[in-house]
N, C-alpha and C positions, 0 to 999 in steps of 0.2 A: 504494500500500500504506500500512496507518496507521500511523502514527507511535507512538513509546510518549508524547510529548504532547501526540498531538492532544485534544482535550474532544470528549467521549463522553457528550451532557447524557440525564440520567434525566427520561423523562415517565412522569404515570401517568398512565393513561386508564379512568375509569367508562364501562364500555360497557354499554348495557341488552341484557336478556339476548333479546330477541326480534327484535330488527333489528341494531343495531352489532356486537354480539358474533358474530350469523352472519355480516353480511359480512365481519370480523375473520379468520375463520374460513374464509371462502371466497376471501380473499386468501392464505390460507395454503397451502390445497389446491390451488388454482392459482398458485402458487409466484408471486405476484404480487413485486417485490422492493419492500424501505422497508427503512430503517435497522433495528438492532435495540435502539429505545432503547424501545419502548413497555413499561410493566410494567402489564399489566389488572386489573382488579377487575371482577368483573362481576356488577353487579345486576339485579334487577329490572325498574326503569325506571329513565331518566335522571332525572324526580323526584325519585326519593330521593336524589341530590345536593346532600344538604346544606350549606349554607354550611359549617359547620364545620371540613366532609371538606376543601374548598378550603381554607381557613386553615392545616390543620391540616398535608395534603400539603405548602404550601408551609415550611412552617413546619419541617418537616424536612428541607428542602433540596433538593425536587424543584426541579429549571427549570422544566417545563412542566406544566401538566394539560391534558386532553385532556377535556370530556367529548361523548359521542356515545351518539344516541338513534335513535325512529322519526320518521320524518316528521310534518310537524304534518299533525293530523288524521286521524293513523292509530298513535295508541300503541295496545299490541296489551294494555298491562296495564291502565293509567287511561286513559279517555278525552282526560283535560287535562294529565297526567304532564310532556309533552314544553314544553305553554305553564309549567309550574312548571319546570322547565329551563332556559327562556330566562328564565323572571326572577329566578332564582339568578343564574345567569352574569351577566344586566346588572347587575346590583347587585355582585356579587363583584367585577367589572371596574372598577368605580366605586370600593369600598372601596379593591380592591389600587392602585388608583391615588394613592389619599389617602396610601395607606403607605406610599408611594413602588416600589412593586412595579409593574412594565411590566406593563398589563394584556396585553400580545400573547402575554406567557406563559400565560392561559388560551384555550381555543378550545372550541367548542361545535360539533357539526357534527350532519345529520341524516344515517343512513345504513340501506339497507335491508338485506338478509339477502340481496339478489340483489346486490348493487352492492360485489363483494369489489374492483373496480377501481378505483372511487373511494373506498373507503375505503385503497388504495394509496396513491394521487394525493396524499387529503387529507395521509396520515403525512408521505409526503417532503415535503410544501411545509411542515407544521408542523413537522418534527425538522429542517429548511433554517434556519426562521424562530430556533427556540431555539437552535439551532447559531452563526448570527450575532449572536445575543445573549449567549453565553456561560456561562456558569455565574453563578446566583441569587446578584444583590449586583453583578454586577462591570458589567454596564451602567447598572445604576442608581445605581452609585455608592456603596453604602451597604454598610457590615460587614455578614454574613448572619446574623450573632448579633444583631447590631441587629433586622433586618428581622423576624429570631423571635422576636422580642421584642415587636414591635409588630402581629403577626400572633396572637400567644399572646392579646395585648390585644380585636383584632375577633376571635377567636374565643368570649371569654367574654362578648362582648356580644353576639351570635347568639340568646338568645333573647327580647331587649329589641328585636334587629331586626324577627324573626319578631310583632313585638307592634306594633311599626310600620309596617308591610308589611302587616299584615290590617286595623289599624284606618284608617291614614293615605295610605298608599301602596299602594292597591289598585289594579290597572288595568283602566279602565271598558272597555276591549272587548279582549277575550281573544283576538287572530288578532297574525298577527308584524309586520304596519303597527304596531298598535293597542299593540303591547309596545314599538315603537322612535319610537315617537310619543310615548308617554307618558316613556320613562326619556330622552330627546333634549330634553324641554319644559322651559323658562322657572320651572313649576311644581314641577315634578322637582327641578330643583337646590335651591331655595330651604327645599324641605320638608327634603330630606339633609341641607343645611346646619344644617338646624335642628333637627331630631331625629336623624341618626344620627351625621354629620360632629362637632357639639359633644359627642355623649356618647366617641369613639373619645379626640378629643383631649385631653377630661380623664381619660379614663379612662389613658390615657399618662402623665401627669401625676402622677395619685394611684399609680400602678406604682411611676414613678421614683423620688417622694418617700417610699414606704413602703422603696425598698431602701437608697436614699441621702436624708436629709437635707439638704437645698438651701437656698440663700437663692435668692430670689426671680430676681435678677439671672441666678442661673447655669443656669436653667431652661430658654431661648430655645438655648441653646447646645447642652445636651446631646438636645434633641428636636427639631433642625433644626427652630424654630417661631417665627412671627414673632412678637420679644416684645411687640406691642400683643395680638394674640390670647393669649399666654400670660396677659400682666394682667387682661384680661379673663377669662378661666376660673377665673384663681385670685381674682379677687374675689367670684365665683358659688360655689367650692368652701369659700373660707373662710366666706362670709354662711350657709353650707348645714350649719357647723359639719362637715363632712369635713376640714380642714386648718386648722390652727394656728400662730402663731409661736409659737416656742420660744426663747428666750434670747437674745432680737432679733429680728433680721431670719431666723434660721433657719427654714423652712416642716418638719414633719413631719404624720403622717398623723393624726386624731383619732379614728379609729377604725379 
């Protein structure tokens, strides 16, 4: 019997409305059992899961997201819906982990409108998974005001991603090899690093410094950052006239 404090973690789950949402639904009517942490949303297609949505849920203190679609190669709304699914998720997995967020707190599943049993299966092994991780912040380590704080951050960079992603990091064969080939490659990290990885960290950076005025030195410390990376940013932020010293060594915002 449950405890009054056992942890009871909140998932949301994007379910598209033509495949996950009926087998959702067909777990229900056949009284399939799984925890009662799922809170659904149910769209259209898993496609329209946009980065944001993920930032945004977590950002308000979900443990888990959940999202679940139709099988590749059978989305019932957009033909490629489901490949724009999987490369939300691999990238979102990618960011949440820069931001010190376990990416195992999101999960991506395919699920059909007959298969209410493995969309059982799948809940209990994810609300198992969030369940020994705990409540958002406490295996990672990190205040969960912090983490929304640096979530609030890759949320408002979401359409400078979306502008990197079509022009830069596009993946040249659309099948689920061809998606975990691409975001798994050599070429993959180097490009993040370089286009989305340095915009999140300074964009952290010029956050900080707009609500707290910093000297240079105290910057490493308050964004768990190593300070040769911090120096590095803030010599591109200051050359770029975004940040200033002010009455020394104080850094504030120039705009």
């Amino acid at each position: 019997m449950a405890t009054a404090s056992e942890f009871k973690p909140t998932i949301v789950g994007f379910l598209c409305n033509w495949c996950c949402y009926g087998g959702a639904d067909l777990a229900g009517v056949s009284r399939f059992q799984y925890p009662p942490y799922l809170r659904v949303i149910r769209l259209m297609c898993s496609g329209r899961v946009d980065l944001q949505f993920i930032f945004r849920t977590f950002a308000k203190k979900a443990d888990g997201v959940f999202i679940g679609g139709c099988h590749l190669n059978d989305c019932h709304y957009n033909p490629e819906g489901n490949y724009d699914a999987m490369g939300n998720t691999l990238m979102a997995r990618r960011i949440l982990e820069k931001l010190g967020v376990n990416p195992e707190r999101l999960r991506l599943e395919w699920v059909s409108a007959g298969e209410g049993t493995r969309f059982a299966e799948i809940m209990n092994e994810f609300s198992a998974k969030v369940k020994s991780l705990g409540p958002l912040g406490s295996s990672e380590k990190v205040p969960v005001a912090e983490l929304a704080s640096r979530l609030q951050v890759a949320e408002e960079l979401v359409p400078y991603i979306k502008l990197v992603e079509r022009e830069r990091l596009r993946v040249p064969v659309r099948t689920e090899e061809g998606y975990k080939q691409f975001f798994g490659s050599e070429r993959f990290e180097q490009l993040f690093d370089e286009l989305i990885l340095d915009k999140l960290v300074m964009s952290r950076i010029m956050g900080l410094v707009r609500r707290h005025p910093l000297q240079a030195h105290e910057i490493p410390g308050n964004l768990d950052l190593d300070p040769a990376e911090v120096a590095r940013h803030l010599r591109q932020l200051t050359e770029r006239g975004l940040l200033k010293f002010d009455r020394g060594q104080t850094l504030v915002a120039a705009v």
